[in-house]
C-alpha positions in Angstrom: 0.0 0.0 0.0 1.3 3.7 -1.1 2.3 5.5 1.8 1.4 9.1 -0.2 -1.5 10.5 -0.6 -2.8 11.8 -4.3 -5.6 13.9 -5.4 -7.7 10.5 -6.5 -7.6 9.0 -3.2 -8.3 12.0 -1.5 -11.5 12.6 -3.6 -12.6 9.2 -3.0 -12.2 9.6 1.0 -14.0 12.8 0.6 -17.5 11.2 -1.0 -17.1 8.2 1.4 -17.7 10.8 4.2 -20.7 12.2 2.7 -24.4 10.7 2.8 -25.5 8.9 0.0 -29.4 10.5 -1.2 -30.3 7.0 -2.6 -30.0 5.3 1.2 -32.7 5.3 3.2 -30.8 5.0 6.4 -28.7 8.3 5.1 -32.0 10.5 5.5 -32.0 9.9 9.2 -31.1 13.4 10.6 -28.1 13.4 12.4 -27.8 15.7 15.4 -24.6 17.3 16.8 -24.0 17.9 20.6 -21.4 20.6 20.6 -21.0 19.4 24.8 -22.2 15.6 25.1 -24.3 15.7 28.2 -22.3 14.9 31.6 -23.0 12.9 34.3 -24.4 14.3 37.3 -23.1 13.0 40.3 -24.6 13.7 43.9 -22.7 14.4 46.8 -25.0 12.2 48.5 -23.2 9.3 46.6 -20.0 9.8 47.6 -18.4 7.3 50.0 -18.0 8.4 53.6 -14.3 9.7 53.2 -15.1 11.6 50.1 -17.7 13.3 51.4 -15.9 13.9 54.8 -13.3 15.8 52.7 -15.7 17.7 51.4 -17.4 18.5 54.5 -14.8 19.1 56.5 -14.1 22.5 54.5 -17.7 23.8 55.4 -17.1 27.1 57.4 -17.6 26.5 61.3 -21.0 29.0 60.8 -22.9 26.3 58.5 -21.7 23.2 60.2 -24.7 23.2 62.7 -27.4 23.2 60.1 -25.9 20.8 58.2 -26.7 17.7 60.8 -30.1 18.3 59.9 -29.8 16.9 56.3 -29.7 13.4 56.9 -28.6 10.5 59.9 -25.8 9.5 57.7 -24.3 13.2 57.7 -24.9 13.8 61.5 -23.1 10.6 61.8 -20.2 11.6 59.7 -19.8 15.3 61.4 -20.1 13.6 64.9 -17.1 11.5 64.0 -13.6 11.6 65.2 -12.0 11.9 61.9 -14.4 15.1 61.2 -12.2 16.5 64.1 -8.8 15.1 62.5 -9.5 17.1 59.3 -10.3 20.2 60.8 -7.4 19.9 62.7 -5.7 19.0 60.0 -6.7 21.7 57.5 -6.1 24.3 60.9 -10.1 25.2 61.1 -11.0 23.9 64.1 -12.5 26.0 66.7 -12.4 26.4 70.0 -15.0 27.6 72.4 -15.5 28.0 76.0 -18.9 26.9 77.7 -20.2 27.2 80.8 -23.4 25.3 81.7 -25.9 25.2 84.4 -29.0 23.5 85.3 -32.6 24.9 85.9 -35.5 22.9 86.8 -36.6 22.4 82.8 -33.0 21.9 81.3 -29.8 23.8 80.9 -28.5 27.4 80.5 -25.6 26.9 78.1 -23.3 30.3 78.0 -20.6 30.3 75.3 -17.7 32.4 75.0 -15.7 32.4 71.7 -12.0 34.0 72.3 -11.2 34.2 68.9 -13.5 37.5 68.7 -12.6 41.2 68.9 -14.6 41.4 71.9 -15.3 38.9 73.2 -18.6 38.3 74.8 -21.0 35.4 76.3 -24.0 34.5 74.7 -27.0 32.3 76.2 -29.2 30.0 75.3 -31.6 27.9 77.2 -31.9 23.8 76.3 -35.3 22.7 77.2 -34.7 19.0 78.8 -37.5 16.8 77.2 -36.7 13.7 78.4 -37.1 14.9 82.5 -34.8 12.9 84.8 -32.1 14.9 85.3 -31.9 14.5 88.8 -29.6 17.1 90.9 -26.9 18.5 89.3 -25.3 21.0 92.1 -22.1 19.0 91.8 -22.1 18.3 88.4 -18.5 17.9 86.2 -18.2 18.5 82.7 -16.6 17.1 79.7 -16.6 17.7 76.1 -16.4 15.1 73.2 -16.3 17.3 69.9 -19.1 19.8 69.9 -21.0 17.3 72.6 -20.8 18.3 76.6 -21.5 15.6 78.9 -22.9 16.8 82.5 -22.2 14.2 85.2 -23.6 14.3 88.4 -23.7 12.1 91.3 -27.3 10.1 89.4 -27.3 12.0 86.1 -25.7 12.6 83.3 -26.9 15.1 80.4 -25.9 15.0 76.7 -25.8 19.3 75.9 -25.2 19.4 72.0 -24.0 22.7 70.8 -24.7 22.7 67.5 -28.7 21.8 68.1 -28.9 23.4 71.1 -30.6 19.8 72.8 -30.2 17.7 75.9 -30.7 14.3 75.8 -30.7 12.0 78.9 -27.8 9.7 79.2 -26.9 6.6 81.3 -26.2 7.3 84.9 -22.8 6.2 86.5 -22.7 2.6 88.1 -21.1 3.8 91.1 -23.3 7.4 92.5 -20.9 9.8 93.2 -19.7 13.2 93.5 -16.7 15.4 93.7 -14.8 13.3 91.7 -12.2 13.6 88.7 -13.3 13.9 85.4 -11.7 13.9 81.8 -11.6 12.8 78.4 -9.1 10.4 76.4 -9.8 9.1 72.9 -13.2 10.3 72.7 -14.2 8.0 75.9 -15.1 9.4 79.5 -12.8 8.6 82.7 -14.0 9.2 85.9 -12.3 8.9 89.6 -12.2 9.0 93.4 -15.5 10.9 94.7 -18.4 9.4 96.6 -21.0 9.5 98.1 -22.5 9.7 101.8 -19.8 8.7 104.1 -18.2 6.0 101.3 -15.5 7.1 98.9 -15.3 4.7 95.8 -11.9 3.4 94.4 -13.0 2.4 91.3 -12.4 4.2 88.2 -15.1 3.9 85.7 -14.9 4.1 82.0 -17.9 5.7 79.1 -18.1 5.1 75.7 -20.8 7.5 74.1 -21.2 5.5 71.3 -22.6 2.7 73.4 -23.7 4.9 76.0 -22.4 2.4 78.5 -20.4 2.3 82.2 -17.7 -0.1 83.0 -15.3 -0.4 86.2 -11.5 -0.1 84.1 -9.6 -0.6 87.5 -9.3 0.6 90.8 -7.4 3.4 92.6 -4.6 3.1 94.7 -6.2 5.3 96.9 -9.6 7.2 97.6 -9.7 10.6 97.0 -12.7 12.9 97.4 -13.1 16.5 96.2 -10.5 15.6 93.5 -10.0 16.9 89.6 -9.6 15.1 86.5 -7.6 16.3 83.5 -6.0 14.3 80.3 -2.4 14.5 78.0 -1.3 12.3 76.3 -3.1 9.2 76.9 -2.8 9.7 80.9 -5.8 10.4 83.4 -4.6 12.8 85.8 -6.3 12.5 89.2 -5.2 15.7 91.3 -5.8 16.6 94.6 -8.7 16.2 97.1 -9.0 15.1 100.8 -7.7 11.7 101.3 -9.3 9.1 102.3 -8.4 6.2 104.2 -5.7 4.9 106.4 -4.6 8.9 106.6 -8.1 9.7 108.0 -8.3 10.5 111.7 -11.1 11.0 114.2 -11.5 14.6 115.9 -12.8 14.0 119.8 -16.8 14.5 118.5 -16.2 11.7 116.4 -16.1 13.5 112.6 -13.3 12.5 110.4 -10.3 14.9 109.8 -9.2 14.4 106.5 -6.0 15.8 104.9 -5.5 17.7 101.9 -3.8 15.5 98.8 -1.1 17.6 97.1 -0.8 14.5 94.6 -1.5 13.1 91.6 -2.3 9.7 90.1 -1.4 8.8 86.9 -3.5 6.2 85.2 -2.3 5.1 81.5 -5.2 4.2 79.6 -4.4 2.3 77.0 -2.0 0.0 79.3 -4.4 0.2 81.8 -1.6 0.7 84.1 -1.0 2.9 87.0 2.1 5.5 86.8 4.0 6.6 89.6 2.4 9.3 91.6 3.6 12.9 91.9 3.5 15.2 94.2 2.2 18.7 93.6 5.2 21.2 95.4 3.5 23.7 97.4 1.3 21.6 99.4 -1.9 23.6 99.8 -5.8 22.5 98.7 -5.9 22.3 95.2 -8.9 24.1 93.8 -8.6 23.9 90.3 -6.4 22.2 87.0 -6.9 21.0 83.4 -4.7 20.6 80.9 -3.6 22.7 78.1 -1.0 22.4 75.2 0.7 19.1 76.4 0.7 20.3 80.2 -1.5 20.1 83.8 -2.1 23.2 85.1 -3.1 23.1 89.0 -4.1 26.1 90.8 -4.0 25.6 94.9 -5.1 27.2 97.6 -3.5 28.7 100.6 -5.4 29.9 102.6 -5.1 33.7 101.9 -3.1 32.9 98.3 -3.6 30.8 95.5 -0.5 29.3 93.7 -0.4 28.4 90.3 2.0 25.5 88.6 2.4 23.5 85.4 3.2 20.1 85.2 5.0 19.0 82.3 2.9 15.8 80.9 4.7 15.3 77.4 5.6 11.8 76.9 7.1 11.7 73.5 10.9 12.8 74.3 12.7 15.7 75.1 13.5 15.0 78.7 10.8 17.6 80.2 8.7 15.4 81.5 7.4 15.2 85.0 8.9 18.7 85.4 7.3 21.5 87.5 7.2 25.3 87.0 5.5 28.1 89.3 3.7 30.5 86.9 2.5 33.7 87.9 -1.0 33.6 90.2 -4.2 34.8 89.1 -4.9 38.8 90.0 -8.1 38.2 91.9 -10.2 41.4 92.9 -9.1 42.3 96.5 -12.9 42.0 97.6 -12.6 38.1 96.9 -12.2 36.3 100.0 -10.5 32.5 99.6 -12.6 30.9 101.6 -16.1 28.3 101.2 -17.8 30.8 99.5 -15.6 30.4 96.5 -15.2 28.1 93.7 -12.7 27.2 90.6 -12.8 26.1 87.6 -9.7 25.3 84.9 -10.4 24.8 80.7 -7.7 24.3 78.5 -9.0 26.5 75.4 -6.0 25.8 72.8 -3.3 28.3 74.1 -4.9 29.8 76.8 -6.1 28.9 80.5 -9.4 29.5 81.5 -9.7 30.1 85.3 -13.6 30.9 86.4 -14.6 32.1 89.7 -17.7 31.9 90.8 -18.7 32.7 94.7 -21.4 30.3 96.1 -23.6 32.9 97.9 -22.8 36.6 97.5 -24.8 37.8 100.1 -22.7 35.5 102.9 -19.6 37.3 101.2 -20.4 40.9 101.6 -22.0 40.0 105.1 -18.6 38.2 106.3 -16.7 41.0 105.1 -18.6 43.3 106.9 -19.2 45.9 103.5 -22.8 45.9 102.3 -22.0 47.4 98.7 -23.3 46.0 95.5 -22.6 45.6 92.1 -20.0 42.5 93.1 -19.9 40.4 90.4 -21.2 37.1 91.3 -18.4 35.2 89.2 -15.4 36.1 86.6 -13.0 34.9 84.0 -9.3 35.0 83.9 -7.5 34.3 80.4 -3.4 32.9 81.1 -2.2 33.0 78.0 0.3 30.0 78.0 2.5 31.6 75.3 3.5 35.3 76.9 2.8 34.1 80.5 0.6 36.8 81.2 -3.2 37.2 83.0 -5.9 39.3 81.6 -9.7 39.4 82.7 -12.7 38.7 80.2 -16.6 38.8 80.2 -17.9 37.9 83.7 -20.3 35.3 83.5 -23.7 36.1 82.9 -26.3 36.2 86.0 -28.3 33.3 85.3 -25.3 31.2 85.2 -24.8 30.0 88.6 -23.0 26.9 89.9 -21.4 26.4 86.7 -19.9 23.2 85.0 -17.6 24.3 82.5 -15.7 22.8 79.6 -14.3 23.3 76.1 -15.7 22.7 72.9 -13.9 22.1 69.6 -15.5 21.6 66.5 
């Protein structure tokens, strides 16, 4: 066969192209697509990783509606993955929540410090489901944009995104003033009881099966203690002990002794670390855990100390070390004494350290000054990076009692 290409050929490859009128079949009308329809695909199709992807760049202000679209989404955005791509793609956010229970559900104040001005907004979660039982000693903790509300026979499900409560199962052992904290998405709590018993065992809840188990038991009892979580470790700080170290006073009431300890359980060994002590001795009022350290604020009577623990595991030789930070600057009309409570939430960088005083009027009246306008309760910011303290919103009014957490979503 010629490899060229002549005028002949070309003519007869030009009429082969062309429709020939005496063929029936060449009368059929031919239509052109100038773009060939494509195939629509919906997102709905997409496998679960796919579509995480893809939902996992939603901005933080659309997320909450978009649990309403289906189960299988809610699922997906409730995940702990959904979390790892955030974190991954640097959007998740941080919020600080304060919550406390009415007689038909839950006052939920939230406090974003990534605004200009920061400022607490409030909303009120109407508890459908009744049974939620007394909640004055309630502990927090939050599993993605879920807080869990545990209380001595209790525990509430607060989502923030819906803005609902749903009742959850109680404890096995009723407790309260106990440690609580969060490690791989599962709920450790310790020490607390209730009555004249202190429990030793250390239970375990997975909110997936909404479900209590006994993981081991403490070494000792401890009773007024707080829980925080780095790096795989349950931290069990502080608290009266209970025990052998307990003496009777002459009318027959126990004299218990502050705990300037921790205990360190490793969760996934299921093992118990060596204890450490917390220098400074004191009562210790208040801790969490931020950036890959324990913060613990104690009490001394007429001062409060404030320390970091470092609880890094992965190298570097810093680890078990302590460091005195600067204390809190607490108004000069705030007394340290029953009246007064804590509470410390790791919010990324920063330390979150909420006062709140039990009864005002007992204050002012101890103190012998009968002015007003006393703020029930306040917020210091530490920010962990600069070392320094700085005061935000006050806690709104209705907030009282408050079990307080952060959220990250």
């Amino acid at each position: 066969m010629s490899e060229s290409c002549n005028s002949r050929h070309f003519s007869w490859l030009m009429k082969s192209c062309l429709p020939n009128p005496s063929d029936a079949k060449s009368l059929v009308p031919i239509h052109h697509h100038a773009n060939p329809p494509a195939t629509v695909t919906p997102i709905s199709s997409l496998p679960d990783d796919l579509l995480l992807e893809c939902l996992s760049r939603v901005p933080s202000s659309s997320i909450p509606s978009l649990t309403a679209v289906c189960r299988r989404w809610s699922r997906l955005l409730l995940s702990p993955y959904f979390l790892h791509l955030r974190r991954r793609l640097g959007l998740l956010r941080h919020s600080l929540f304060a919550i406390s229970a009415v007689d038909s559900g839950l006052f939920a104040a939230v406090l974003q410090l990534q605004s200009d001005v920061p400022s607490w907004r409030v909303s009120l979660a109407v508890c459908n489901d009744g049974g939620q039982g007394s909640l004055s000693h309630a502990r927090a903790a939050a599993i993605g944009p879920r807080i869990y509300v545990v209380s001595r026979n209790a525990v509430l499900r607060y989502d923030s995104w819906t803005g609902t409560v749903a009742v959850r199962s109680p404890m096995i052992f009723p407790r309260k003033k106990f440690a609580i904290a969060v490690v791989s998405g599962k709920i450790y709590v310790a020490g607390g009881g209730g009555g004249s018993e202190v429990t030793a065992a250390v239970e375990e809840y997975d909110p997936e099966r909404n479900r209590w188990e006994v993981v081991t038991h403490a070494a000792r009892k401890r009773y007024g203690c707080i829980g925080a979580a780095v790096d795989g470790v349950f931290y069990v700080i502080g608290g009266l002990k209970i025990g052998n170290e307990t003496s009777v006073t002459s009318r027959g009431t126990a004299a218990h002794v502050y705990a300037s300890s921790m205990d360190l359980f490793d969760v996934r060994s299921r093992q118990w670390l060596r204890s450490r002590s917390v220098p400074g001795g004191g009562c210790v009022v208040a801790a969490c855990a931020a950036v890959g350290h324990v913060y613990v604020l104690s009490s001394h009577a007429v001062e409060l100390s404030f320390w970091r623990f470092d609880a890094r595991r992965g190298g570097g030789g810093g680890f078990g070390e302590w460091t005195r930070l600067k204390s809190p600057p607490l108004p000069a009309q705030v007394r340290l004494d029953g009246t007064v409570r804590f509470s410390c939430v790791g919010v990324e960088d920063k330390v979150a350290v909420v006062q709140v005083v039990g009864c005002i009027d007992d204050l002012l009246r101890r103190s012998g000054r009968s002015e007003r306008g006393l703020r029930e309760s306040l917020v210091l910011l530490y920010d962990t990076v600069d070392g320094e303290w700085r005061r935000a919103a006050d806690l709104p009014e209705m907030i009282t009692r408050a079990a307080c957490a952060c959220v990250e979503w």
